[in-house]
C-alpha positions as CSV (number, residue, x, y, z in Angstrom):
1,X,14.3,28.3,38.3
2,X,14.2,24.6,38.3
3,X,10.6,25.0,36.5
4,X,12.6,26.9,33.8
5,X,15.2,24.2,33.3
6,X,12.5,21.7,32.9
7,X,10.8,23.4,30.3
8,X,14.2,24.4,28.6
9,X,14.8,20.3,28.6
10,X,11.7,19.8,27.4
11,X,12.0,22.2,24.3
12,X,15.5,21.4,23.5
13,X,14.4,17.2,24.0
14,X,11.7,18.4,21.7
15,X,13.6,20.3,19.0
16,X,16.0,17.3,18.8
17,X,13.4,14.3,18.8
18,X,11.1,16.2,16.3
19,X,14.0,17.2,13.4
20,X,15.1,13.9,14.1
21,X,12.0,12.5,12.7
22,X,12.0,15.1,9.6
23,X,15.3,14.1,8.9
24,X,14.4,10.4,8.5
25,X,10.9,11.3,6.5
26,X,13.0,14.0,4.5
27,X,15.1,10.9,3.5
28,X,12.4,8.5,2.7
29,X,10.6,10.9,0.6
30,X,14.5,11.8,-1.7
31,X,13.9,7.9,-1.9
32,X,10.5,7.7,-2.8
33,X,11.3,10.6,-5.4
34,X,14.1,8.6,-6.5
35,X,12.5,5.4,-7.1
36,X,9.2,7.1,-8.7
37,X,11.5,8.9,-11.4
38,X,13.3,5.5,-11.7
39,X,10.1,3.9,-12.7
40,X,9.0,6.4,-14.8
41,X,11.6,6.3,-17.4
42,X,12.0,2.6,-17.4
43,X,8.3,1.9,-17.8
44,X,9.0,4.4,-21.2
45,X,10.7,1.5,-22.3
46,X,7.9,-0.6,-22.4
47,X,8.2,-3.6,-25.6
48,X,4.4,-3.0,-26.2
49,X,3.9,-6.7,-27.2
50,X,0.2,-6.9,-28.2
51,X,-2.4,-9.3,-27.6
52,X,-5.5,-10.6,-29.5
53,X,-8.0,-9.0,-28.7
54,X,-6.5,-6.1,-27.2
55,X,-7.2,-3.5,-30.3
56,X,-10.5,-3.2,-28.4
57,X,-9.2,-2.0,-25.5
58,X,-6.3,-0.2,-27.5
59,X,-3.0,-0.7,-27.6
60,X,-1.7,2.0,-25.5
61,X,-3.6,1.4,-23.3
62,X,-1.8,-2.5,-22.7
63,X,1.8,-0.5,-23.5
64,X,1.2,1.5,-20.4
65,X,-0.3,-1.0,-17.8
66,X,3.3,-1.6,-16.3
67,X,3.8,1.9,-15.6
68,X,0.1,2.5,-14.5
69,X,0.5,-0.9,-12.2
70,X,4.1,-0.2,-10.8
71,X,2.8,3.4,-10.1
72,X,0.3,2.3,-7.9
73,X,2.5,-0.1,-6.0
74,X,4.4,3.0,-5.5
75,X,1.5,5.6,-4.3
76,X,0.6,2.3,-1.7
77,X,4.3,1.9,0.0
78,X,4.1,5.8,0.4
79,X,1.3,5.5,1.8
80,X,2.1,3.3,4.5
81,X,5.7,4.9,5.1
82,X,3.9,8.5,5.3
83,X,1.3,6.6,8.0
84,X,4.5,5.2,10.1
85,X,6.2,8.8,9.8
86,X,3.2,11.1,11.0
87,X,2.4,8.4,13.6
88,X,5.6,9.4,15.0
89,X,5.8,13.2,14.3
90,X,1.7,12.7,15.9
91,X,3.3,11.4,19.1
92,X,6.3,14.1,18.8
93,X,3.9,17.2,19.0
94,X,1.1,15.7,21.1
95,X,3.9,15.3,24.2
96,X,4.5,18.7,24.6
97,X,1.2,20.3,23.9
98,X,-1.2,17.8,25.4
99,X,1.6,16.2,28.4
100,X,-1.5,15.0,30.6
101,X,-2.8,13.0,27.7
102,X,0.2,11.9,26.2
103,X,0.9,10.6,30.1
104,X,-2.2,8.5,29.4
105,X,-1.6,7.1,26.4
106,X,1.8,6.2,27.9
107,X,0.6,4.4,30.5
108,X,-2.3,2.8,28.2
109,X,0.4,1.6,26.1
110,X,1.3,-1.9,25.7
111,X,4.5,-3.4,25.1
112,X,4.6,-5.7,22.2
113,X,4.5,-9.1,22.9
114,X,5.6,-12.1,20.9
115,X,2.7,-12.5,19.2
116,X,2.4,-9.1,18.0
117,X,5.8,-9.2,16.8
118,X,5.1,-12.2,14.8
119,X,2.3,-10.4,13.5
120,X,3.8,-7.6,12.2
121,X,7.0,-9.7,10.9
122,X,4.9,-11.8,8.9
123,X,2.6,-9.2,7.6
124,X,5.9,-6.8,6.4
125,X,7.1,-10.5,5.1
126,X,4.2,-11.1,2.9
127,X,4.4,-7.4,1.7
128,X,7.7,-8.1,0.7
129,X,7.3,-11.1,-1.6
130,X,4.3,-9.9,-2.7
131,X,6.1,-6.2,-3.9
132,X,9.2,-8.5,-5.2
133,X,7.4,-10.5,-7.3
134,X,5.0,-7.8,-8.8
135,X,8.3,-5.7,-9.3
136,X,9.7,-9.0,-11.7
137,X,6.9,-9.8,-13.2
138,X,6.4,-6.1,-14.4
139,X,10.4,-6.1,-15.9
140,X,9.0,-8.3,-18.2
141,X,7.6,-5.4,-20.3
142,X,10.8,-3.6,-20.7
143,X,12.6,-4.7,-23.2
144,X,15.8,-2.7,-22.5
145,X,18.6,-4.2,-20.5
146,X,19.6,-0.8,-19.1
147,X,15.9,0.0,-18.1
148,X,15.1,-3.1,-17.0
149,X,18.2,-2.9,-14.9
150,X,17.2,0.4,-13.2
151,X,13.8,-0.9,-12.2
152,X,14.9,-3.7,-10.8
153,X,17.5,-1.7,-8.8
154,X,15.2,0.8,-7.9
155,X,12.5,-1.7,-6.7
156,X,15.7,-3.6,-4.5
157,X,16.6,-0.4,-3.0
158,X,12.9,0.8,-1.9
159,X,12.3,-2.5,-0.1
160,X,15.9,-2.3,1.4
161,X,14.8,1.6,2.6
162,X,11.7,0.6,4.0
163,X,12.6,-2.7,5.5
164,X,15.5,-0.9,7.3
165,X,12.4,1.9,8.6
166,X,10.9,-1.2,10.0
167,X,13.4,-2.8,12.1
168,X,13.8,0.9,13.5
169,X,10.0,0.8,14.3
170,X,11.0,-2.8,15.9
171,X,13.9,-1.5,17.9
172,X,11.9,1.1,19.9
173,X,8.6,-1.0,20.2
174,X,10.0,-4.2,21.0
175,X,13.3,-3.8,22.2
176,X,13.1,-6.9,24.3
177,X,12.1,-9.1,21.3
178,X,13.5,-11.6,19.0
179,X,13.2,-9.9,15.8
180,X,16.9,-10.2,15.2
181,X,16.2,-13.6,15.2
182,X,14.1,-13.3,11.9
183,X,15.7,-10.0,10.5
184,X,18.0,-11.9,7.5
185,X,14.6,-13.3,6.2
186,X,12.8,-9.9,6.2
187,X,15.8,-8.6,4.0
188,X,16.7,-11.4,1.6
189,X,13.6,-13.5,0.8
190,X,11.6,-10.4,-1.0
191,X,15.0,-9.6,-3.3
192,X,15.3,-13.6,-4.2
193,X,11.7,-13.5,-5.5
194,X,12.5,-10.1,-7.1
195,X,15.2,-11.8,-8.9
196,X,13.5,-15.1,-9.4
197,X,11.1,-14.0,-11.1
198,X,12.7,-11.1,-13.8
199,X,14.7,-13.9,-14.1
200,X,11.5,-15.9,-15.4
201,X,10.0,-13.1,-17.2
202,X,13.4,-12.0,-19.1
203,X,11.7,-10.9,-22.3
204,X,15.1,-11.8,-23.9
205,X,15.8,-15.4,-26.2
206,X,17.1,-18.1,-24.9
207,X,20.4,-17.5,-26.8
208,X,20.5,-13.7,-26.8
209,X,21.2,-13.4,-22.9
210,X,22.4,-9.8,-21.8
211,X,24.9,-9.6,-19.3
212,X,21.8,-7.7,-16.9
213,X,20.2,-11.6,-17.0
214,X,24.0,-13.2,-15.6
215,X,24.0,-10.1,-12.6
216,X,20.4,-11.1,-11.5
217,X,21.6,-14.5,-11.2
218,X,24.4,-13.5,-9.1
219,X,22.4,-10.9,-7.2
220,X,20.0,-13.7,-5.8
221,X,23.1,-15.5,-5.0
222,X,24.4,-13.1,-2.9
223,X,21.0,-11.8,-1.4
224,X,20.9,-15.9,-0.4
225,X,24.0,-15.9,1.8
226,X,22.8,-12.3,3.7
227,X,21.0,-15.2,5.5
228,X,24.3,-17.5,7.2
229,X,26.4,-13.6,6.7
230,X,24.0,-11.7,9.1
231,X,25.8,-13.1,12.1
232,X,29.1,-11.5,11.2
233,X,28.6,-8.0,12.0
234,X,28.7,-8.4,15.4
235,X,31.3,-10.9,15.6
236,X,33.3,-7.9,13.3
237,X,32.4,-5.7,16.7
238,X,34.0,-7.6,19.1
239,X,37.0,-8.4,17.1
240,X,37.3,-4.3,16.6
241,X,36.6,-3.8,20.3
242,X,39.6,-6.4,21.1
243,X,41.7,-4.3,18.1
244,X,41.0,-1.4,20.2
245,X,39.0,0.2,17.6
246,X,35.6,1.4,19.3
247,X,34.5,4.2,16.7
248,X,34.5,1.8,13.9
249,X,33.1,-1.0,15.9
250,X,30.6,1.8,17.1
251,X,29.7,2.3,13.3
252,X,29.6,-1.5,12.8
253,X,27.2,-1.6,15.6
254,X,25.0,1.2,14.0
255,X,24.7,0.1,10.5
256,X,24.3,-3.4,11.4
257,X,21.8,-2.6,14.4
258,X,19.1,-5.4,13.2
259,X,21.7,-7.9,12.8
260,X,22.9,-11.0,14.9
261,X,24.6,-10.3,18.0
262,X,23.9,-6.8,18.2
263,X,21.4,-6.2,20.3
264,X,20.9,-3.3,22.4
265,X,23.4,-3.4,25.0
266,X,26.0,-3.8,22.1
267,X,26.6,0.0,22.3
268,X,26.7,0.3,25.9
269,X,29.1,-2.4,26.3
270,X,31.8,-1.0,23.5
271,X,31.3,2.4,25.4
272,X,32.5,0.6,28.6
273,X,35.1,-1.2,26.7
274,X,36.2,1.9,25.3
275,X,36.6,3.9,29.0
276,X,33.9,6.2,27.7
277,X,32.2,5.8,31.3
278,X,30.0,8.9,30.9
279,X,28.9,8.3,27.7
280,X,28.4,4.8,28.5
281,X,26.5,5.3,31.8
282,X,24.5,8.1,29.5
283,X,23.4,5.8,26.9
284,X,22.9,2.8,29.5
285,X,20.7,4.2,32.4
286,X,16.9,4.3,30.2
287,X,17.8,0.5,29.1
288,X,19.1,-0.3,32.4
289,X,15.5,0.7,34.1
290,X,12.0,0.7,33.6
291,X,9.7,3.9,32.9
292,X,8.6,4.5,36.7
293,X,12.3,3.9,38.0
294,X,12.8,0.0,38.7
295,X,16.2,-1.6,38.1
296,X,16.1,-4.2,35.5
297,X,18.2,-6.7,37.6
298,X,18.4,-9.4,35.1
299,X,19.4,-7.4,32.1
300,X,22.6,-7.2,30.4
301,X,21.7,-3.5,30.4
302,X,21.9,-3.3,34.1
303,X,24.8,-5.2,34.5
304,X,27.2,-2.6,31.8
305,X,25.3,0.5,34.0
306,X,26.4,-0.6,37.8
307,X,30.0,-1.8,36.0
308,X,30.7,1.9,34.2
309,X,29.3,3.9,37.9
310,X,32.0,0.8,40.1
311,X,34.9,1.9,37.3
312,X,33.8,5.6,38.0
313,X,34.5,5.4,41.5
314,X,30.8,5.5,42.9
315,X,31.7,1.8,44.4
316,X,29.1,2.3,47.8
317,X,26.1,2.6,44.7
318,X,27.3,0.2,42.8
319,X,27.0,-2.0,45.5
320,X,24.1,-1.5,46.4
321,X,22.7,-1.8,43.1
322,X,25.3,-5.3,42.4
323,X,23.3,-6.4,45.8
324,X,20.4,-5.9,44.8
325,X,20.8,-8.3,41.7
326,X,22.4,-11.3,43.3
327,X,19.2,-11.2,45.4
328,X,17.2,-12.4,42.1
329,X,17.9,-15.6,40.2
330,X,20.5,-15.0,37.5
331,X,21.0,-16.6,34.6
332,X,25.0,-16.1,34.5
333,X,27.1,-15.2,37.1
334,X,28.1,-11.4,36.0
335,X,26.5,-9.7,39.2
336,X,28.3,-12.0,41.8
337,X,31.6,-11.5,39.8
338,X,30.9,-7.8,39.5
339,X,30.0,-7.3,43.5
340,X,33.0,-9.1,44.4
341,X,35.1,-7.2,42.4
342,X,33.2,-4.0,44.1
343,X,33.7,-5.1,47.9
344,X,37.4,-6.0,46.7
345,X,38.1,-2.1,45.5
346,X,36.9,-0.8,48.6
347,X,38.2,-2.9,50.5
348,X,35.3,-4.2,52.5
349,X,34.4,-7.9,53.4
350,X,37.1,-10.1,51.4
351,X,36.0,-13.1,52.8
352,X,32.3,-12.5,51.4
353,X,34.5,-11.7,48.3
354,X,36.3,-14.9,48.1
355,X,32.9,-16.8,48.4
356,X,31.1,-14.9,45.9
357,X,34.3,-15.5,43.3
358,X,34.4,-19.0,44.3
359,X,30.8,-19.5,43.6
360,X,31.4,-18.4,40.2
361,X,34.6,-20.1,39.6
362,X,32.1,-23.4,40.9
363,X,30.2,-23.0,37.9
364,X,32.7,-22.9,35.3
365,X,34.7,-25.6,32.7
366,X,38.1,-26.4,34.6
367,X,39.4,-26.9,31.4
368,X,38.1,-24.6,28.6
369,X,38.6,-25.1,25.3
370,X,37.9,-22.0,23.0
371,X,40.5,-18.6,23.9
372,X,37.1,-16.8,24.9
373,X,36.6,-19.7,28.1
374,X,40.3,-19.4,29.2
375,X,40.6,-15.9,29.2
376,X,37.1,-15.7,31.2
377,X,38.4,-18.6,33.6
378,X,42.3,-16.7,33.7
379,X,40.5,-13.7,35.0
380,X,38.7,-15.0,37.6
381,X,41.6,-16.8,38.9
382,X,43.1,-13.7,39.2
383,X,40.4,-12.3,40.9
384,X,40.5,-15.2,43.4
385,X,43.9,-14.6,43.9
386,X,43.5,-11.0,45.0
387,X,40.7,-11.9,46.9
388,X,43.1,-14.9,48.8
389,X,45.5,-11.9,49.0
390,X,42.9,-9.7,50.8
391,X,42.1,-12.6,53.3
392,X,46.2,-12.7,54.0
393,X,46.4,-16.0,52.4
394,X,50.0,-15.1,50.4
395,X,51.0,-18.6,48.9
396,X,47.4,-19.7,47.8
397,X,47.1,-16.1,46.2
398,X,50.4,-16.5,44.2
399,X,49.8,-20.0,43.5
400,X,46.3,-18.6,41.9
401,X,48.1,-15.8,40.4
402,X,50.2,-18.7,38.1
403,X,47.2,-20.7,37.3
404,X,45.3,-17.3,35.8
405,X,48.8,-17.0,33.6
406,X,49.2,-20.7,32.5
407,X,45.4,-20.3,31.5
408,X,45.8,-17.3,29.5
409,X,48.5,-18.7,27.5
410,X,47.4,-18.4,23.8
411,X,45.1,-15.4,24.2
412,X,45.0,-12.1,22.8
413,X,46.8,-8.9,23.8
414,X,43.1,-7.7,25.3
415,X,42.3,-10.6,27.7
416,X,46.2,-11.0,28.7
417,X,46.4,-7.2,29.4
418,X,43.0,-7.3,31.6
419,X,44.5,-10.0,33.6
420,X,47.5,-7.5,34.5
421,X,45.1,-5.3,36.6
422,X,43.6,-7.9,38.8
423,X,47.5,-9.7,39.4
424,X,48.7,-6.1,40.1
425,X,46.2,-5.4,42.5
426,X,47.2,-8.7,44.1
427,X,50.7,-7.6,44.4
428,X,49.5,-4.5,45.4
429,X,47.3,-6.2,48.9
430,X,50.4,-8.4,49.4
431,X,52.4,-5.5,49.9
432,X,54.5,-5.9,47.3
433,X,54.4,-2.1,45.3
434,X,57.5,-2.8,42.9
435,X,55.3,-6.1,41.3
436,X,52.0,-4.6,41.2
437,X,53.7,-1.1,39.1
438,X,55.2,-3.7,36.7
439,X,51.6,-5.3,36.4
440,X,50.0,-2.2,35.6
441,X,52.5,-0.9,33.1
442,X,52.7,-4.3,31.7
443,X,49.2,-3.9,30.7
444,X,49.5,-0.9,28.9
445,X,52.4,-2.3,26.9
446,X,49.9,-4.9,25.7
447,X,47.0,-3.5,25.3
448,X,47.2,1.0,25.4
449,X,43.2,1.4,24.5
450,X,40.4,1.9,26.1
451,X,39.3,0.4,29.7
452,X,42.0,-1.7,30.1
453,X,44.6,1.9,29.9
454,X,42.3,4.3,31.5
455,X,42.6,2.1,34.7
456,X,45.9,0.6,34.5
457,X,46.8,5.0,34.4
458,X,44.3,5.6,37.0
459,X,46.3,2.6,39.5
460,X,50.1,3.8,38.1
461,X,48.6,7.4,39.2
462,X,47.7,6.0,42.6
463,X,51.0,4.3,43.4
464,X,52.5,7.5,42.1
465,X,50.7,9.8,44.7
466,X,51.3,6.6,47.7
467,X,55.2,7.7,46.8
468,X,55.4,10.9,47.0
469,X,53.0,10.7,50.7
């Protein structure tokens, strides 16, 4: 039976993996298609400016060289796509017919390293500039502002295609890389010497300009500032994550994959922001561990994984995975945050709890100054607070419980609403019921999305079912 099942998951893993990659080849080929036809009726349009000497060679022969040349750029990128898509429809169907080889390769695989990756971004680089500037100085021949226009286009829109095929090739082989680093440059650098040079080769006069020549101008303008812009997609996630809306800053994070800030945790962490713990712990557990089963303790990945399982009420796992972690060096201190927060839920050890909080708290500015640091410092007064509470120390607890307010004075409804959890479950270990309900609803008043609501509901339930016992 279980054999079945295995095989069953294997297919259906299979199926999904392999139309996957037909999909994405079926889309670079419309592309392709596209861009060839593009080509093909601008390079109709070709002035057919003759040179001496060339009645030799004839002069049809010199009329069609731009169509011959840009054609051949075009059977070359082809090429190379087709080579990247049947290396990974090749790895597709050797898994499930060949497993005890594919195992091999597997394990004879090597990660890529930074040198590699350099490698590889400098060679796709080159390509680029090299493509670009063949692409401008081939408009040149077409006389035709419209024509011209559409070649251009078309040659933008093919690097754009393939460059965005790359940095999916980059994203599953070097996942732990900087290439986000160096993505802007991939993307903007080969359109600015694209535009740079039709704008050089504008077969145009001086003062005949066609609008086309004023809209490449602009164009290399704005491909300039995709540079200094690539780091506001993921700044636009967290701003929709604290707006509560995860599905568009889900899309944000999808489009905008290769850009600054979103790396791959990114989705994992809006999932957990969103209360989507399944999904999250789903998408999290192959980043959050190696290939034969080892926790990645230092990772980010890790970090949102044991998080989702604590909020999903496998605390005793979470535990022992959060112990696990403080026993390595850590840059930040997430883990001891997080397995204080775990012994505090179930109740066990609050004086290790207060320690662990207190070594954070240690490590922290006293007196932040961007909205981000306070509303990181309000919540972990809070969390001292509750952890005081569990200790029985009531005054220091309350007195903590006014410090986390006074420093989340001037935050947004998010941060202010999270705090409300942590002070109610203060109020809750003091003994005080009546405080800790007005904690918990206050939160959903401020903030009724995502994490922040599934467990302020999930503690108002609780209280609820403490009444009627």
């Amino acid at each position: 039976m279980s054999v079945e099942n295995e095989s069953f998951v294997g297919e259906e893993r299979k199926t999904r993996v392999t139309l996957l990659r037909q999909h994405r080849g079926f889309r670079l080929t419309l592309v392709f298609a596209v861009v060839a036809l593009c080509w093909g009726w601008s390079l109709n349009w070709a002035s057919g400016r003759s040179i001496p000497g060339t009645q030799i060679m004839g002069p049809q022969l010199l009329q069609f060289a731009p169509f011959i040349l840009g054609f051949s750029i075009s059977l070359v990128c082809i090429g190379w796509a087709l080579k990247v898509l049947w290396d990974g429809l090749f790895r597709t169907w050797t898994a499930p017919r060949a497993p005890r080889v594919a195992a091999e390769l597997t394990m004879k695989k090597k990660s890529w390293v930074f040198g590699k990756e350099m490698k590889a971004i400098t060679s796709v680089l080159s390509t680029g500039l090299i493509l670009g500037l063949t692409f401008g100085i081939i408009s040149g021949y077409i006389a035709l502002a419209s024509a011209r226009g559409v070649f251009i286009a078309a040659g933008a829109v093919l690097w754009i295609v393939l460059i965005r095929h790359f940095f999916h090739m980059l994203a599953n082989k070097a996942r732990e890389g900087n290439w986000r680093n160096f993505s802007p440059l991939l993307i903007a650098p080969p359109i600015i010497a694209l535009a740079a040079t039709a704008i050089v080769n504008d077969p145009s006069q001086p003062g005949a300009r066609s609008p086309f020549y004023w809209v490449l101008w602009a164009a290399m303008a704005v491909s300039a500032l995709v540079i200094p812009a690539s780091t506001l997609p993921g700044l636009m996630t967290v701003a929709l994550v604290r707006r509560g809306k995860y599905d568009l800053a889900l899309t944000v994070s999808h489009v905008f994959f290769w850009a600054l800030g979103n790396t791959r945790s990114t989705e994992g962490w809006i999932l957990v922001m969103a209360g989507r713990y399944e999904k999250a712990l789903a998408y999290l557990k192959p980043l959050a561990f190696d290939k034969e089963g080892h926790p990645l303790l230092t990772s980010q990945e890790f970090f949102l994984y044991t998080l989702a399982l604590s909020v999903e009420g496998e605390g005793a796992t979470a535990e022992m995975l959060y112990e696990a972690a403080v026993n390595v060096p850590q840059k930040t201190g997430d883990f001891h945050f997080g397995l204080a927060d775990c012994l505090l839920t179930q109740k066990k050890d609050a004086d290790r709890a207060r320690r662990l909080v207190e070594s954070v708290l240690a490590g922290f500015p006293v007196n932040p100054r961007s909205k981000e640091q306070r509303a990181s410092r309000a919540q972990m007064l809070a969390f001292h607070a509750w952890a005081l509470a569990s200790n029985g120390w009531r005054s220091d607890a309350e007195q903590r419980l006014q410090e986390a307010s006074a420093s989340a004075s001037g935050t947004d409804n998010c941060s202010r609403a999270a705090l409300k959890l942590p002070e109610g479950d203060t109020w809750l270990t003091l003994g005080d019921a009546d405080k800790a309900r007005t904690a918990f609803k206050e939160a959903l008043v401020l903030f009724p999305f995502g994490d922040v609501a599934v467990r302020a509901r999930r503690k108002l339930a609780g209280l609820d079912q403490q009444q009627v016992a």
